[in-house]
PyMOL CGO cylinders between C-alpha atoms (Angstrom):
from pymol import cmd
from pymol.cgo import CYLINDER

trace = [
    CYLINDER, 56.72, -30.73, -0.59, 58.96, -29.39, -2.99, 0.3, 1, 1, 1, 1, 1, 1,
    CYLINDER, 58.96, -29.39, -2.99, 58.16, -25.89, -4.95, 0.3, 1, 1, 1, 1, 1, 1,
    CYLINDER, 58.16, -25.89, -4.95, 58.52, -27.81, -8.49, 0.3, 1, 1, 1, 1, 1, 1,
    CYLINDER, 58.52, -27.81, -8.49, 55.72, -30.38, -6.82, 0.3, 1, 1, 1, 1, 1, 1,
    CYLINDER, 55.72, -30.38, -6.82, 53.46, -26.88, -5.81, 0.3, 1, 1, 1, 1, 1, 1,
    CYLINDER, 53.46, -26.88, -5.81, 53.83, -25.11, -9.14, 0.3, 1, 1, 1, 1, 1, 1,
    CYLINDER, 53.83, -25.11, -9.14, 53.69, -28.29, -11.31, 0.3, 1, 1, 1, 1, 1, 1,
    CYLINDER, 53.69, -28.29, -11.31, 51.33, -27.45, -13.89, 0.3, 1, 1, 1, 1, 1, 1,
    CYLINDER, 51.33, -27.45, -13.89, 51.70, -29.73, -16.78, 0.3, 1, 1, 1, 1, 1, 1,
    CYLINDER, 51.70, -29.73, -16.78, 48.65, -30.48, -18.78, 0.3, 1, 1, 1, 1, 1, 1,
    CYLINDER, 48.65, -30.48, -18.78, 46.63, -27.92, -16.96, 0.3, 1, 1, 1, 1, 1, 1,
    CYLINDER, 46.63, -27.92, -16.96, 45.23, -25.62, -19.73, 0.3, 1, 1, 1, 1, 1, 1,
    CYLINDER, 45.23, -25.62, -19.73, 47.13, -22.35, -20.41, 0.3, 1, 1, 1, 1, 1, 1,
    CYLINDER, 47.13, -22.35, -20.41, 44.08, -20.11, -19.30, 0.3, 1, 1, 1, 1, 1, 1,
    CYLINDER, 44.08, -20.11, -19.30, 43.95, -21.45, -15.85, 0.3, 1, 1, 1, 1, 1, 1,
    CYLINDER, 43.95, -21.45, -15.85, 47.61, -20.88, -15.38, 0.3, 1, 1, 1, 1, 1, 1,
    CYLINDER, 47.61, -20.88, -15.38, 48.97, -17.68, -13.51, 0.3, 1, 1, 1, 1, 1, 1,
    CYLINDER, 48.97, -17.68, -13.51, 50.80, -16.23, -16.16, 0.3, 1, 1, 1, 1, 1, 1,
    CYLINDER, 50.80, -16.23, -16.16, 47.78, -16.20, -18.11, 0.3, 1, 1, 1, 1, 1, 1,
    CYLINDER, 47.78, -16.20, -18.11, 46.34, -12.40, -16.47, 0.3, 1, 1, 1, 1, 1, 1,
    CYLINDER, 46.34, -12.40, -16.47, 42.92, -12.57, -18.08, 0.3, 1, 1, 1, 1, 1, 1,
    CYLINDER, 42.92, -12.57, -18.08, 39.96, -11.20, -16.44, 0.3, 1, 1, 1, 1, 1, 1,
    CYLINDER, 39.96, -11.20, -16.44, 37.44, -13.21, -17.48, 0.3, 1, 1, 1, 1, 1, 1,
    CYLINDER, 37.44, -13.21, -17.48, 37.84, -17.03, -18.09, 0.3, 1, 1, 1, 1, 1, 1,
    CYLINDER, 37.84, -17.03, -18.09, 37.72, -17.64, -22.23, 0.3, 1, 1, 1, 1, 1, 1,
    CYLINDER, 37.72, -17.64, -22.23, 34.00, -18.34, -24.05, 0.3, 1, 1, 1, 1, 1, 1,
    CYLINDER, 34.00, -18.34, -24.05, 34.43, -22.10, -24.00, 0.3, 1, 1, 1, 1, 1, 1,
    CYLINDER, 34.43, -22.10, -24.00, 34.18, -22.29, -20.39, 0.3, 1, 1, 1, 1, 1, 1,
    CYLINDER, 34.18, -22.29, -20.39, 30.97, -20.62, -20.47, 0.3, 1, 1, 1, 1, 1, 1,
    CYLINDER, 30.97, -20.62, -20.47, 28.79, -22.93, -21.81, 0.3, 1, 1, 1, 1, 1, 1,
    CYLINDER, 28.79, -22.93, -21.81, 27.96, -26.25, -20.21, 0.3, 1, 1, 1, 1, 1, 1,
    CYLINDER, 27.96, -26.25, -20.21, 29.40, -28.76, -22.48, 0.3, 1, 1, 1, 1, 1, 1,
    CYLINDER, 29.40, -28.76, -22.48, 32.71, -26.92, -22.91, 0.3, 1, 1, 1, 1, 1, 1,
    CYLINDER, 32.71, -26.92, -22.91, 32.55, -26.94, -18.82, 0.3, 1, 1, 1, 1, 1, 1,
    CYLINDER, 32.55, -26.94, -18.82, 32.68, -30.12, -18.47, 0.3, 1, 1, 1, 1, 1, 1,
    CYLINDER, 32.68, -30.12, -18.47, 35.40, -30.81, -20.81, 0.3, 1, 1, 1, 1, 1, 1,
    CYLINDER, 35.40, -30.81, -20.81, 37.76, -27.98, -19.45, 0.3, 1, 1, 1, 1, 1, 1,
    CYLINDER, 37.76, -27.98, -19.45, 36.64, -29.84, -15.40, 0.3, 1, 1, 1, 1, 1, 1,
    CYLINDER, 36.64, -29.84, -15.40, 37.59, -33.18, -17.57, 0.3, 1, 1, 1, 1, 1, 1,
    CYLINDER, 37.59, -33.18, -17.57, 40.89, -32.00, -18.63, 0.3, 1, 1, 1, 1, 1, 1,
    CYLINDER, 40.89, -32.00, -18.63, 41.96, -30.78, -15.19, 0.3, 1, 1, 1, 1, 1, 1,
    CYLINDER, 41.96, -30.78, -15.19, 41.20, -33.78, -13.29, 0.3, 1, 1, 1, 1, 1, 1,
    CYLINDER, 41.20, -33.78, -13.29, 43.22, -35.84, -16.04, 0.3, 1, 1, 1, 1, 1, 1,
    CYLINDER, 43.22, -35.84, -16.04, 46.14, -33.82, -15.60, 0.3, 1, 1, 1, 1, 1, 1,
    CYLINDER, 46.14, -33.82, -15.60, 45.67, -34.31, -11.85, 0.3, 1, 1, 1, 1, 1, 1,
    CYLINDER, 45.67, -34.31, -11.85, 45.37, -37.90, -11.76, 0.3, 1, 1, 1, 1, 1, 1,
    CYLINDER, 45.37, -37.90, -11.76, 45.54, -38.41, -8.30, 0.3, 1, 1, 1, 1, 1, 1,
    CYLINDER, 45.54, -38.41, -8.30, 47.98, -36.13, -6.98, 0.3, 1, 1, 1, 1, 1, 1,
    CYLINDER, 47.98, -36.13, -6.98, 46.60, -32.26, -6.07, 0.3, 1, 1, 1, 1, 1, 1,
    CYLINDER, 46.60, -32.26, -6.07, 49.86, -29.53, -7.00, 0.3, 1, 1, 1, 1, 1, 1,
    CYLINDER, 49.86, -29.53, -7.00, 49.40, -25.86, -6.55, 0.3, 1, 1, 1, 1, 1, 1,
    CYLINDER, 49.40, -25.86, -6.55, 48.45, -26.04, -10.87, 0.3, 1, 1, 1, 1, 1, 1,
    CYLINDER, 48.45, -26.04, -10.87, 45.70, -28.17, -10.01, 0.3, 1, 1, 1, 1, 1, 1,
    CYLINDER, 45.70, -28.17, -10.01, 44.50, -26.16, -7.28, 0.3, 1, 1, 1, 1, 1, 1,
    CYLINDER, 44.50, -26.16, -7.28, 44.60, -22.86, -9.01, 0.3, 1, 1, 1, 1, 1, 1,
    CYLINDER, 44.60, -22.86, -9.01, 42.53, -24.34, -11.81, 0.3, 1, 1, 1, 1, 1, 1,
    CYLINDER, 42.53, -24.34, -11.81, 39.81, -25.80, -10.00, 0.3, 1, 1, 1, 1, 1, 1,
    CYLINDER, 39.81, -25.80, -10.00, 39.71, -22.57, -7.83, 0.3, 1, 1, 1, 1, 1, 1,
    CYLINDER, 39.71, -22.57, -7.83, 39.78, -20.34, -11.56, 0.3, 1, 1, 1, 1, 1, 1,
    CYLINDER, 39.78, -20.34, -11.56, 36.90, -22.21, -12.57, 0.3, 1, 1, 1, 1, 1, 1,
    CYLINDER, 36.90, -22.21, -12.57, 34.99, -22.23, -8.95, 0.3, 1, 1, 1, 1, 1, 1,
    CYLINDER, 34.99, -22.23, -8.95, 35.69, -18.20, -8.72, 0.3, 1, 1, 1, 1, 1, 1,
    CYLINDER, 35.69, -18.20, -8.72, 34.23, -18.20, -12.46, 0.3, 1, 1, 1, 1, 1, 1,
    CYLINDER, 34.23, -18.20, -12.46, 31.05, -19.63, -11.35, 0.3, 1, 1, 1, 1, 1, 1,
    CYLINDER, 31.05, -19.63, -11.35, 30.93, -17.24, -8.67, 0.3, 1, 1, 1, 1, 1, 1,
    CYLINDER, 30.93, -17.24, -8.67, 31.33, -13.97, -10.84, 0.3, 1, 1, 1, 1, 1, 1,
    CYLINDER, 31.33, -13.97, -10.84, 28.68, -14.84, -12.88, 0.3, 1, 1, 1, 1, 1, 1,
    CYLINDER, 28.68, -14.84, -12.88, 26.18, -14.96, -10.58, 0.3, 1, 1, 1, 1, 1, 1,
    CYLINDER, 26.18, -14.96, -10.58, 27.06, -11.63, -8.69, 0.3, 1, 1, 1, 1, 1, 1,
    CYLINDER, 27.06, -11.63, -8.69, 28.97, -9.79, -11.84, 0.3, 1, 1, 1, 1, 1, 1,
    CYLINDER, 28.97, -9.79, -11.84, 25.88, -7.09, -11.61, 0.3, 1, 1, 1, 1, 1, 1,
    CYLINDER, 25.88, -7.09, -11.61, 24.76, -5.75, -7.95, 0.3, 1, 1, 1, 1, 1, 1,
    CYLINDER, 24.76, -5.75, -7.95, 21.52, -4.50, -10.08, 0.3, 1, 1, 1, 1, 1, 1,
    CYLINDER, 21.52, -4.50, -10.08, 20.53, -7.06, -12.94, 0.3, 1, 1, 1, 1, 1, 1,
    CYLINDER, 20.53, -7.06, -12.94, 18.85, -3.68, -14.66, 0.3, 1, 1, 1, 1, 1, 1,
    CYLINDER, 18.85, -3.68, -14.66, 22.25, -1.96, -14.68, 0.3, 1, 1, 1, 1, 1, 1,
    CYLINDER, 22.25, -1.96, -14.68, 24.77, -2.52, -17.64, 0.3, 1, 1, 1, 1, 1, 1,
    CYLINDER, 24.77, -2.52, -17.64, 27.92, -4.66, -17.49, 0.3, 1, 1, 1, 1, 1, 1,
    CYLINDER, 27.92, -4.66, -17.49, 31.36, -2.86, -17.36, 0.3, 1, 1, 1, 1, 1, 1,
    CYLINDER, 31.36, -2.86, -17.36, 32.14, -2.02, -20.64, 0.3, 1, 1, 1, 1, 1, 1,
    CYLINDER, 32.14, -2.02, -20.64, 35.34, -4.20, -20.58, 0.3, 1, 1, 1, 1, 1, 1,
    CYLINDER, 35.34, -4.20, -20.58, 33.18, -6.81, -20.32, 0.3, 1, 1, 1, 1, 1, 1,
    CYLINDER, 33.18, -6.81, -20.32, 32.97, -9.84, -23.06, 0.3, 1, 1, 1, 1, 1, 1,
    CYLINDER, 32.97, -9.84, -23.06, 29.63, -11.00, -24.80, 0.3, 1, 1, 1, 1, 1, 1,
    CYLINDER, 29.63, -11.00, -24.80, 29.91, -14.70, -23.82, 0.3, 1, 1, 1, 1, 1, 1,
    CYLINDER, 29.91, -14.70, -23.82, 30.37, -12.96, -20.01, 0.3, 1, 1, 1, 1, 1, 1,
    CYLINDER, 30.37, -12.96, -20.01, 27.23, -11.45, -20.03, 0.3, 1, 1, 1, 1, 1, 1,
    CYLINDER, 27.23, -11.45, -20.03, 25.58, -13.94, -21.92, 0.3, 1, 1, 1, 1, 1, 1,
    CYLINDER, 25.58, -13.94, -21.92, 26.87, -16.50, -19.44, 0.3, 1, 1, 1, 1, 1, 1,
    CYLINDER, 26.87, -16.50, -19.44, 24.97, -19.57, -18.36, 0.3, 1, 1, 1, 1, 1, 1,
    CYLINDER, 24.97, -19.57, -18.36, 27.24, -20.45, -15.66, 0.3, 1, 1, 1, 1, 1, 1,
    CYLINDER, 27.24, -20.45, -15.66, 24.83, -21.01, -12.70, 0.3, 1, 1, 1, 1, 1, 1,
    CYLINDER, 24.83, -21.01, -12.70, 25.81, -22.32, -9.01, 0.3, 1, 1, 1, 1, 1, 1,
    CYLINDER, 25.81, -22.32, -9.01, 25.25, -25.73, -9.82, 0.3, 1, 1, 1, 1, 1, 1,
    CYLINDER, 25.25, -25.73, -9.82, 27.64, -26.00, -11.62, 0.3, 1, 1, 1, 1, 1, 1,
    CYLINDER, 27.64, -26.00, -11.62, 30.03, -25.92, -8.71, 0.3, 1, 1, 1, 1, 1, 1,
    CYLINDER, 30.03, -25.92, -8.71, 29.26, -29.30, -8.01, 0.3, 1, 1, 1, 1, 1, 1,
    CYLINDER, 29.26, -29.30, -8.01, 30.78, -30.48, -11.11, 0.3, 1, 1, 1, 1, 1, 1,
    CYLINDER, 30.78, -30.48, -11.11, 33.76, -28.89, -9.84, 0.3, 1, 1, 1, 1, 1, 1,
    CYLINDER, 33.76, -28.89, -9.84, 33.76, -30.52, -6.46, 0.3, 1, 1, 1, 1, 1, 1,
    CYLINDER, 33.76, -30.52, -6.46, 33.05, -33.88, -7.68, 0.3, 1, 1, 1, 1, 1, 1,
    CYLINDER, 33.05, -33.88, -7.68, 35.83, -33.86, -10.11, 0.3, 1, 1, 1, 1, 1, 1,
    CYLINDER, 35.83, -33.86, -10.11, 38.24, -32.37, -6.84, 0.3, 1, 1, 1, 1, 1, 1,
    CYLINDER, 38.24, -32.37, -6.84, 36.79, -35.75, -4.83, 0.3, 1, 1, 1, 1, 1, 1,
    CYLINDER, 36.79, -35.75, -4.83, 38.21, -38.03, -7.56, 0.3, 1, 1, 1, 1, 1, 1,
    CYLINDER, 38.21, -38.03, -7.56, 41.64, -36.84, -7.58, 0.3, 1, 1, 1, 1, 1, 1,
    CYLINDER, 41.64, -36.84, -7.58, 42.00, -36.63, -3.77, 0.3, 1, 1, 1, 1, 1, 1,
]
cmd.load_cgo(trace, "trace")
């Protein structure tokens, strides 16, 4: 496979890029309708063809997920103070994975 074919990232959102270096994924992925329409633009950029763009996005939005639900060892204790509102407000819950992984069985 060729490196342009690994790092091919056109139409994958700018956020879920690696240049991008944010912490935190931007508000619009946090809320459950936005989700699905960042999941929906990924998988139409994939088509049917998984590159190293597609990959990293799907992961980006799987390792969101993931944060959310373990951002505070203590649920009593206090966020990092870096961290956004619509981070701690998140509803991102587990189950949301499977929006992810559905959309990843349609382009494989």
């Amino acid at each position: 496979m060729s490196s342009a074919k690994l790092l091919d990232v056109v139409g994958i959102l700018q956020f879920l890029q690696w240049p991008s270096g944010e912490k935190y994924l931007p508000a619009q992925v946090h809320d459950e309708k936005g989700f699905k329409n960042v999941v929906k633009q990924v998988s139409k950029a994939a088509g049917h063809s998984v590159t190293g763009g597609t990959t990293l996005a799907f992961g980006l939005l799987l390792r969101e997920i993931h944060r959310m639900q373990f951002l505070l060892g203590d649920p009593s204790e206090d966020p990092p103070p870096d961290t956004p509102q619509w981070v701690v407000g998140s509803p991102l819950e587990m189950r949301w994975m499977d929006i992810v992984f559905a959309a990843i069985a349609t382009v494989l």
